[in-house]
C-alpha positions, 0 to 999 in steps of 0.5 A, spaced: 515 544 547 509 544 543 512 541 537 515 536 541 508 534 545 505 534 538 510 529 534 510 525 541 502 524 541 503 522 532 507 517 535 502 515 541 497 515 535 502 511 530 503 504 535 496 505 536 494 504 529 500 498 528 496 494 535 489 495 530 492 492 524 497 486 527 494 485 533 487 484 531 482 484 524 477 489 523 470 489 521 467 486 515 461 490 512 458 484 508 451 480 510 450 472 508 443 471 506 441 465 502 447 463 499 447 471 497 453 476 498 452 483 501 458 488 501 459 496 502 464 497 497 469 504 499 464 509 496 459 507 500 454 503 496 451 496 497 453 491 493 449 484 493 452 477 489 447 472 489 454 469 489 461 468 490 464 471 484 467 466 478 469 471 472 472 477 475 476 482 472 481 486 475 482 494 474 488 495 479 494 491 480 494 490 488 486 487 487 490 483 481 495 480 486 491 479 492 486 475 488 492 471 485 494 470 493 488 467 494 488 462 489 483 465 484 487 464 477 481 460 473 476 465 476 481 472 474 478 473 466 482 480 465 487 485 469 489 492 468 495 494 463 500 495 470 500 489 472 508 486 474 505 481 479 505 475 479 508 473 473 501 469 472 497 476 471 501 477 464 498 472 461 491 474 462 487 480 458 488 487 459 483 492 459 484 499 460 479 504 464 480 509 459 478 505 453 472 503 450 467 499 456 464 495 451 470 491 452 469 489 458 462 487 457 464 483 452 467 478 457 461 478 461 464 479 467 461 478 474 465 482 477 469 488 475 474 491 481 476 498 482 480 503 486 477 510 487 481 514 482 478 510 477 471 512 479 474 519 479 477 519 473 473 515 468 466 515 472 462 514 464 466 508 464 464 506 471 456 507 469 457 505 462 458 497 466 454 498 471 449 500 466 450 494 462 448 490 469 456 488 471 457 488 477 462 493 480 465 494 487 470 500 488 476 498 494 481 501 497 484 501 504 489 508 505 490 506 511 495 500 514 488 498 519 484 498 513 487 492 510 485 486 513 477 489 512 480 490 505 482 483 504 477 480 508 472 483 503 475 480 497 475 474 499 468 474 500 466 476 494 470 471 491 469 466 496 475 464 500 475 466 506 478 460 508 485 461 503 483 469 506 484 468 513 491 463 512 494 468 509 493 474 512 494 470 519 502 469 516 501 475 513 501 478 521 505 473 524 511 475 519 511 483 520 510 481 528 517 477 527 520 483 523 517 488 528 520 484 534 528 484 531 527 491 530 523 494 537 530 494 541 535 497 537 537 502 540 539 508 537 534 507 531 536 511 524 532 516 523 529 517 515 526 520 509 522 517 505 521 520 498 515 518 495 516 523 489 522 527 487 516 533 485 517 537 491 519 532 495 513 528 496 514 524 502 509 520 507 504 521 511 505 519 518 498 513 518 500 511 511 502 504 509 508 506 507 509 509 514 507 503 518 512 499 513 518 504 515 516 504 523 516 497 523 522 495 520 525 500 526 526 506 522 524 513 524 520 517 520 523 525 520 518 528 516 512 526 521 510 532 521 508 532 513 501 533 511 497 530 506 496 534 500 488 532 500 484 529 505 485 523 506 491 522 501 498 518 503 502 522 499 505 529 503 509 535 500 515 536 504 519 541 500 527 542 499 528 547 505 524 544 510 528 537 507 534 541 508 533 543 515 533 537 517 539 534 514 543 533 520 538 528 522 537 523 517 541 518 517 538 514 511 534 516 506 529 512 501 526 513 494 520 510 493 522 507 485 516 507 481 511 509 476 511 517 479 519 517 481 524 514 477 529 518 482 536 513 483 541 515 489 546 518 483 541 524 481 539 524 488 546 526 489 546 531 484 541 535 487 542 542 490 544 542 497 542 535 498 550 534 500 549 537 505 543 531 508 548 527 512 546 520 509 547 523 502 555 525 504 555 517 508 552 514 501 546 511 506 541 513 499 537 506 497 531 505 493 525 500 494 519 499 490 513 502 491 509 495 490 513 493 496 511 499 501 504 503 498 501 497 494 496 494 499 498 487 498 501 481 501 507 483 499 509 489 505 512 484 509 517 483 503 518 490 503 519 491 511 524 486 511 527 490 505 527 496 509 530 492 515 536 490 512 538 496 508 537 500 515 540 495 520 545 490 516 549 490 522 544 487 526 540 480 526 535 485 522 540 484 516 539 477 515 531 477 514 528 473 509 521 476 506 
């Protein structure tokens, strides 16, 4: 009884959090004066621009693609050596956060963008640039609710509140369109999301993957998951308890990327993994992750992606990203 009062307030929370993040923006820590930018970045610091952005350099591949969405291909100088998206980001420099900063600075960047790993995991790189004066400015939304505000920051940065506000408009308007043709089908799958084979990691129930799954009709079995750090999306789960729930789950999705690389014929391989009945109904598909954890423009290709593979039958099937 307690279990079941406990999933059903998690659920209770996540359509809270979906109504937060379609149904209306957040806030933005910025302040205009003068013609100057002033911003709050995810470390908690105070940036100011005296303004927008016009030689930026990308060290995280999400920041690269939404700076290319809102139409800052002139402005973007260097990216990092992961960039996939657009095909665009290939032509441009790379720069790696592990290497010598003296080549960033050599550009003269007045924008240099990075996500929190990078400041944990290279922080004398990080200092070094913004002891030479750059400008560095550290986003990152974990959570679905957080990417407007996330965008919403770029854009000022760079000056484009205009092009950010269109797109993030078509943005909501195409997952509603998504979330309305899965919302009554009935019974729903139910589903395992595997973010990496190593001990069967799967998603936190607030994630951005999770919200993705929730909106294209799914039902995430492992809602139970916790993260394995605060404030991390990423939850070990485990083979037993997996395996517990076999019976349960109808389909099962491997997120394919850089930390998994599993495909639905190794999954079959697995010990006892014949046994979860989506594997013995050949129901194992795999997305990519840029599509379900990057945060950028694209999660509504991927909730349509998921849509379809769970739903093929239904009017769901034939949505287009």
């Amino acid at each position: 009884m307690k279990k079941r009062i406990f999933l059903l307030l998690v659920n209770v929370f996540l359509m809270l959090v979906i109504l937060v993040g379609c149904g209306k923006t957040g806030t933005v820590s910025t302040e205009k004066e003068n013609g100057a930018i002033k911003i709050v970045d995810d470390l908690g610091r105070t940036i100011i621009l005296k303004e927008p952005a016009k030689r930026i350099i990308s060290l995280y591949s999400a920041h690269t693609e939404n700076l290319f969405a809102l139409g800052l291909d002139e402005e973007i100088i260097g990216v990092s050596t992961r960039e996939s998206y657009p095909p665009e980001a290939l032509n441009k420099p790379q720069f790696d956060y592990r290497s010598d900063p003296e080549k960033v600075l050599a550009q003269q960047p007045d924008l240099v963008l990075i996500r929190p790993f990078i400041k944990r995991s290279s922080p004398d790189f990080v200092q070094a640039l913004e002891n030479a004066g750059v400008k560095v400015v550290c986003l990152y939304p974990e959570k679905f609710y957080q990417f407007d505000d996330y965008i919403k920051r770029l854009a000022v940065l760079t000056g484009r509140e205009k092009e950010a506000a269109v797109k993030l408009e078509q943005f909501h308007q195409k997952l509603n369109e998504i979330e309305n043709l899965t919302r009554d089908i009935a019974p729903k799958k139910k589903v395992f999301f595997e973010s990496t084979a190593r001990e069967y990691r799967t998603i936190t129930p607030d994630s951005i993957p999770a919200v993705i799954l929730q909106l294209a009709g799914g039902i995430n079995v492992a809602e139970d998951a916790r993260p394995i750090r605060k404030g991390s999306s990423i939850a070990p789960y485990g083979a037993e308890r997996l395996l517990d729930k076999a019976d349960e789950i109808d389909v099962y999705i491997v997120q394919r990327g850089v930390m998994n690389h599993a495909t639905p014929e190794s999954v079959k391989q697995r010990p006892g993994f014949k046994n979860i009945k989506a594997v013995r109904e050949g129901r194992i598909f795999t997305i990519d992750e840029k599509l379900v954890s990057s945060p950028t423009f694209r999660l509504t290709e991927g909730a349509a992606k998921l849509a379809a593979v769970l739903y093929p039958e239904k009017e769901a099937g034939r949505l287009t990203p």
